[in-house]
CHARMM-style PDB file with segment names, atoms N, HN, CA, C and O in Angstrom:
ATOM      1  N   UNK     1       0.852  -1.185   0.000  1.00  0.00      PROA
ATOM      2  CA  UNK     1       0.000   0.000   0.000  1.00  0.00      PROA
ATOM      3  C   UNK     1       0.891   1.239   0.000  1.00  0.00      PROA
ATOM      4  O   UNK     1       1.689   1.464   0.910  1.00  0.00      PROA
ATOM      5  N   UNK     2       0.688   2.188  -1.267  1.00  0.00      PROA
ATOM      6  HN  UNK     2       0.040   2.004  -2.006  1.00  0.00      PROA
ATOM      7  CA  UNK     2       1.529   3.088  -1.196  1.00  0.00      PROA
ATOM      8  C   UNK     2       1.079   4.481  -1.578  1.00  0.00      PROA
ATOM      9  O   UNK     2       0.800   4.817  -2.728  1.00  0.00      PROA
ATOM     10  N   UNK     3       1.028   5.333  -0.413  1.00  0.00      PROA
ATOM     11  HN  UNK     3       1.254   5.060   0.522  1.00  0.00      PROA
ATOM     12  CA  UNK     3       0.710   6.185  -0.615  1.00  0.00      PROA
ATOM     13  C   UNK     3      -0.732   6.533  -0.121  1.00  0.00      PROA
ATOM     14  O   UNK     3      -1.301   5.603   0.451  1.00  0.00      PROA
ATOM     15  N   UNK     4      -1.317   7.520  -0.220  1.00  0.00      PROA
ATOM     16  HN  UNK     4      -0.854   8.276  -0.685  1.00  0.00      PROA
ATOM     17  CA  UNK     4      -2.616   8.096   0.392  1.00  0.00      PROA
ATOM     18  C   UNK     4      -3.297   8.669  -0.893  1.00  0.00      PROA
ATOM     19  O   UNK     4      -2.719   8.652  -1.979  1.00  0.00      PROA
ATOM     20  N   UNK     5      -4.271   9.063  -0.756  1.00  0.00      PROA
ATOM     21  HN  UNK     5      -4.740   9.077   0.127  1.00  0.00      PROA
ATOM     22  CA  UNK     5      -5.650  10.098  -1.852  1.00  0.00      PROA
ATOM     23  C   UNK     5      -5.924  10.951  -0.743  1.00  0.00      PROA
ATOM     24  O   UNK     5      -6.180  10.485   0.368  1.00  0.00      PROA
ATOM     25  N   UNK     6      -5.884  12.218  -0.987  1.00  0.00      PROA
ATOM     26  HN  UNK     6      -5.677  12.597  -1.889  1.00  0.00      PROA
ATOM     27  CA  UNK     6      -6.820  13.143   0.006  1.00  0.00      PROA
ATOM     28  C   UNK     6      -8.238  13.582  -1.176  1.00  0.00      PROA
ATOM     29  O   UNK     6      -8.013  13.930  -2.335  1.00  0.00      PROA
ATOM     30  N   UNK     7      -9.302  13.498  -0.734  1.00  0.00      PROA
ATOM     31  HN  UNK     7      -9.485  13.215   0.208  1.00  0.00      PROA
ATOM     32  CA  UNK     7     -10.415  13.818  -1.214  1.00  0.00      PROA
ATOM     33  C   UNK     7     -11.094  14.618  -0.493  1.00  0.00      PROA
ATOM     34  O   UNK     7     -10.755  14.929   0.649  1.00  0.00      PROA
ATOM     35  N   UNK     8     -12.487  15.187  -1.276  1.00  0.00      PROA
ATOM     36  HN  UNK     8     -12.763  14.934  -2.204  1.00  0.00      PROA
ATOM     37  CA  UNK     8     -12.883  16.357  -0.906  1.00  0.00      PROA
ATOM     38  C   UNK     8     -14.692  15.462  -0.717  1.00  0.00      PROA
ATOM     39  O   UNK     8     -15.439  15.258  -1.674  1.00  0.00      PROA
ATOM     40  N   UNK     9     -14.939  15.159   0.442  1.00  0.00      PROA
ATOM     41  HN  UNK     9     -14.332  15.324   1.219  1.00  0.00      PROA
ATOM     42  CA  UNK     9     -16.683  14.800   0.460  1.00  0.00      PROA
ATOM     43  C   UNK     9     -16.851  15.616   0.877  1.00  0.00      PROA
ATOM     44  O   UNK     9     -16.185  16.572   1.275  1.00  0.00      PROA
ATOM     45  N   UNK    10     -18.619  15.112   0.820  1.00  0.00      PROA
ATOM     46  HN  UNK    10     -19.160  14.335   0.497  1.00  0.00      PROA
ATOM     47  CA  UNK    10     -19.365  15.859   1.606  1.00  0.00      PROA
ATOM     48  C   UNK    10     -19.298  16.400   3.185  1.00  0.00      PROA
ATOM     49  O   UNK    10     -19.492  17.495   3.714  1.00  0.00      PROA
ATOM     50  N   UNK    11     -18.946  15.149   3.641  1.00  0.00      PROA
ATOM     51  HN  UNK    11     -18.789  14.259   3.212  1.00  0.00      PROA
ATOM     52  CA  UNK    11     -18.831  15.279   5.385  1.00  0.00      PROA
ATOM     53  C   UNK    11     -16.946  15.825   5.226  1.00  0.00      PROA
ATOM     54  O   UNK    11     -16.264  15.200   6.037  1.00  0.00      PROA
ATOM     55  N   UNK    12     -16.161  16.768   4.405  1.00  0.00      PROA
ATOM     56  HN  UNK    12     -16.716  17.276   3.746  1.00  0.00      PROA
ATOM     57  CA  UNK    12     -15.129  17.269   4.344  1.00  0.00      PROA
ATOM     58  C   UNK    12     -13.993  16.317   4.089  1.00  0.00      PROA
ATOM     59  O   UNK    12     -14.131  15.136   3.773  1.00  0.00      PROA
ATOM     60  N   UNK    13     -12.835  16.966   4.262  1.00  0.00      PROA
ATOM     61  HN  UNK    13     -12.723  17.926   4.519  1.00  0.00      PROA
ATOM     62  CA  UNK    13     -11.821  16.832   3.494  1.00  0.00      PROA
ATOM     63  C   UNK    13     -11.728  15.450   4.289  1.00  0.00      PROA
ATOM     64  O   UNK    13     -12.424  15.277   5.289  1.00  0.00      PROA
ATOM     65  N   UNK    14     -10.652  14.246   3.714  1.00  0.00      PROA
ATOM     66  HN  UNK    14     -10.086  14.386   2.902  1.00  0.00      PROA
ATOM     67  CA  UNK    14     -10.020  13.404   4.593  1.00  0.00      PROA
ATOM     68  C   UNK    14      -9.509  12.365   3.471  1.00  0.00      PROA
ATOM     69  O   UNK    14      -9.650  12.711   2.298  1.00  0.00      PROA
ATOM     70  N   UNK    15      -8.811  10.872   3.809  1.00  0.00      PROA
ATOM     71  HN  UNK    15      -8.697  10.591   4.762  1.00  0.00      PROA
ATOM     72  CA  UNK    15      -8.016  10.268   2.819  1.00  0.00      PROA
ATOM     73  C   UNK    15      -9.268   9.437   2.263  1.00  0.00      PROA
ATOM     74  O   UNK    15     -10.456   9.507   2.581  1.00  0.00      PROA
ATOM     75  N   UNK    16      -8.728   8.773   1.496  1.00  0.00      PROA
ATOM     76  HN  UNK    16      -7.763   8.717   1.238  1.00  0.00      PROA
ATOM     77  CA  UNK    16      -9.424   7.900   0.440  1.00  0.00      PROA
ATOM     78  C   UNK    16      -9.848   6.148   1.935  1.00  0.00      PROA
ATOM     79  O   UNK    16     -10.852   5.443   2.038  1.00  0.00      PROA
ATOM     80  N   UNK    17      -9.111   6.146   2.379  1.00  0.00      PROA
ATOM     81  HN  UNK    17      -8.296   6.719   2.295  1.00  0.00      PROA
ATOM     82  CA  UNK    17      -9.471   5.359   3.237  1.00  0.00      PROA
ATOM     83  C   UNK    17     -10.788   5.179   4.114  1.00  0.00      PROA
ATOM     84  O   UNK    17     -11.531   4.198   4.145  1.00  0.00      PROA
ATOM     85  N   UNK    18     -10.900   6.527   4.909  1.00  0.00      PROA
ATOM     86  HN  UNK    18     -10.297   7.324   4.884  1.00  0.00      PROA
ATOM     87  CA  UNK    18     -11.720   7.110   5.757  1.00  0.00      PROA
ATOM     88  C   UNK    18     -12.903   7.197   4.710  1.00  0.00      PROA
ATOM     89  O   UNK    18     -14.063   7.022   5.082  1.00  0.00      PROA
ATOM     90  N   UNK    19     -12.620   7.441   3.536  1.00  0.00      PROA
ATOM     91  HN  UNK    19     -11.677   7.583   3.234  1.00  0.00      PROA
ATOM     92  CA  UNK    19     -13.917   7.916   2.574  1.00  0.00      PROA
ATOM     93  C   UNK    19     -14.266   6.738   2.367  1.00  0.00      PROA
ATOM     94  O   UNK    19     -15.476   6.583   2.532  1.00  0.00      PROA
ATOM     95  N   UNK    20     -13.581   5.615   2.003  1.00  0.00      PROA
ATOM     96  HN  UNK    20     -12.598   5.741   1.869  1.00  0.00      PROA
ATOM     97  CA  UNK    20     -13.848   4.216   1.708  1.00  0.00      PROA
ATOM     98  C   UNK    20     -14.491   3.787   2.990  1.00  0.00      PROA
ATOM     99  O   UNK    20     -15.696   3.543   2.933  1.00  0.00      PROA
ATOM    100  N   UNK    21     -13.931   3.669   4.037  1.00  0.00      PROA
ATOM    101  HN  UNK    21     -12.952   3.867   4.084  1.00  0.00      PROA
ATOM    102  CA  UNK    21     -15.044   3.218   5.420  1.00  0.00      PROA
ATOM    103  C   UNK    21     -16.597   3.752   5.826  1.00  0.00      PROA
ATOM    104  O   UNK    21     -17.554   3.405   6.518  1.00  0.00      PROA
ATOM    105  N   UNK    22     -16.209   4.759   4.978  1.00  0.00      PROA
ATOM    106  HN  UNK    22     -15.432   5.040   4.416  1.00  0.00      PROA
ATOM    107  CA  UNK    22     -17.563   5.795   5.518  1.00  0.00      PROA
ATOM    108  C   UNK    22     -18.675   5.565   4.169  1.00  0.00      PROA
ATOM    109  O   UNK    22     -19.739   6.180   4.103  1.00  0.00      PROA
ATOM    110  N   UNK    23     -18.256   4.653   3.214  1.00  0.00      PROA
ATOM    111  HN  UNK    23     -17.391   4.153   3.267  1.00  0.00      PROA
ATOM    112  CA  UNK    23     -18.881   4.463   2.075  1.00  0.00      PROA
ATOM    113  C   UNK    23     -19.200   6.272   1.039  1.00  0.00      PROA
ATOM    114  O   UNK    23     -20.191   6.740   0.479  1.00  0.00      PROA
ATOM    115  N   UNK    24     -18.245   6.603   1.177  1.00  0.00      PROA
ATOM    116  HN  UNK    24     -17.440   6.222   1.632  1.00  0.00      PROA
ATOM    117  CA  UNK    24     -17.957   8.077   0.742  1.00  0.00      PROA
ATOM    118  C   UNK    24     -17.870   8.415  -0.947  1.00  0.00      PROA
ATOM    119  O   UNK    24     -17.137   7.679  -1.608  1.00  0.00      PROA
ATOM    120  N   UNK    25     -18.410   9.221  -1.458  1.00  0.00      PROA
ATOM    121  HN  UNK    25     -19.005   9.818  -0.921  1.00  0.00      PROA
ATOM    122  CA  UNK    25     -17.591   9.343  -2.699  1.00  0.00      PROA
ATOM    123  C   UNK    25     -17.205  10.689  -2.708  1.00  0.00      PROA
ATOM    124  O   UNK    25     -17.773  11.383  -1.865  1.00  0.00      PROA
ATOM    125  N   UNK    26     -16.115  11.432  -3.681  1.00  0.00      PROA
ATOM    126  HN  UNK    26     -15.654  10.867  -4.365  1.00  0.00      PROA
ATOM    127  CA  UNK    26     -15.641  12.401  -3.212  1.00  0.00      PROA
ATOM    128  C   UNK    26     -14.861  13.052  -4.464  1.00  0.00      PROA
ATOM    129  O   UNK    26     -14.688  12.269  -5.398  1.00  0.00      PROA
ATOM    130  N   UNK    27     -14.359  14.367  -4.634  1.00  0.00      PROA
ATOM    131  HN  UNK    27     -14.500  15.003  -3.875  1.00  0.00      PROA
ATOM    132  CA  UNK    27     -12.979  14.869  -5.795  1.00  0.00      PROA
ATOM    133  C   UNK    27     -12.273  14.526  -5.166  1.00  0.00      PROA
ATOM    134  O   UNK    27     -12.229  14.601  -3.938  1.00  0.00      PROA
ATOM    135  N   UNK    28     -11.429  13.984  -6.027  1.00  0.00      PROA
ATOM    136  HN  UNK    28     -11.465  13.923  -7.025  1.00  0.00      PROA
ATOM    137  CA  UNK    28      -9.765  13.848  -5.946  1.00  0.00      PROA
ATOM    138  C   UNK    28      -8.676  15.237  -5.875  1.00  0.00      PROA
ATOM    139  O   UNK    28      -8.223  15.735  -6.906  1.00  0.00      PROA
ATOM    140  N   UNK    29      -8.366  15.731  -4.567  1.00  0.00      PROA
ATOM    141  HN  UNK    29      -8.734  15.327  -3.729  1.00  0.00      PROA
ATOM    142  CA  UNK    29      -7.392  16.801  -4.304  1.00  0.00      PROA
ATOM    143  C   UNK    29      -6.290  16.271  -4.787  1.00  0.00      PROA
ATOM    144  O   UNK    29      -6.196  16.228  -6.013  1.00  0.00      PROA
ATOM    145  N   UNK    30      -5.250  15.768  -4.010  1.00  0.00      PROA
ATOM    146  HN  UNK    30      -5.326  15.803  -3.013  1.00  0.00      PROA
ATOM    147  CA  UNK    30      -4.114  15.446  -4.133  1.00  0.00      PROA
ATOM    148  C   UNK    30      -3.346  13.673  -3.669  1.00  0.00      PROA
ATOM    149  O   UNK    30      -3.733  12.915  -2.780  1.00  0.00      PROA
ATOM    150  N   UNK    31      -2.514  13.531  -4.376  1.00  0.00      PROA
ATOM    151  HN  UNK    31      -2.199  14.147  -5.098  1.00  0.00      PROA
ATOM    152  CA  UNK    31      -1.736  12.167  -4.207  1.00  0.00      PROA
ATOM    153  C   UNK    31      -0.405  12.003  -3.705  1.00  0.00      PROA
ATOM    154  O   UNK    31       0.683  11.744  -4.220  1.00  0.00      PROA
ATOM    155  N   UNK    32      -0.954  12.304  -2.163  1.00  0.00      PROA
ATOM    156  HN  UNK    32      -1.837  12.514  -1.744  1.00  0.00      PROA
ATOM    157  CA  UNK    32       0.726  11.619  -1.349  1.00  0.00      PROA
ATOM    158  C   UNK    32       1.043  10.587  -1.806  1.00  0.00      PROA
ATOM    159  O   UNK    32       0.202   9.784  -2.210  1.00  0.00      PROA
ATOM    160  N   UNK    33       2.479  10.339  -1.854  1.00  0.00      PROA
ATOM    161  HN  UNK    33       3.162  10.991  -1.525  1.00  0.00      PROA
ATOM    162  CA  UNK    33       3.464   9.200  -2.245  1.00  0.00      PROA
ATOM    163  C   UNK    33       4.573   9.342  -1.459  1.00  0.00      PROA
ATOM    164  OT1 UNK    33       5.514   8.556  -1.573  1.00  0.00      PROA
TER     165      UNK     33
END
């Protein structure tokens, strides 16, 4: 696993992870590596 997604939902900013647990969909901000 490499790296993070920060995205932009509804319930605010946070990683692609947190959005994935929360059944989230979201824009794509930026891609830590």
């Amino acid at each position: 696993d490499i790296g993070i997604l920060i995205v932009s939902t509804p319930q605010g900013v946070m990683s692609h992870k947190d959005a994935k647990n929360r059944g989230l969909g979201g824009v794509l901000l930026a891609y830590v590596y």
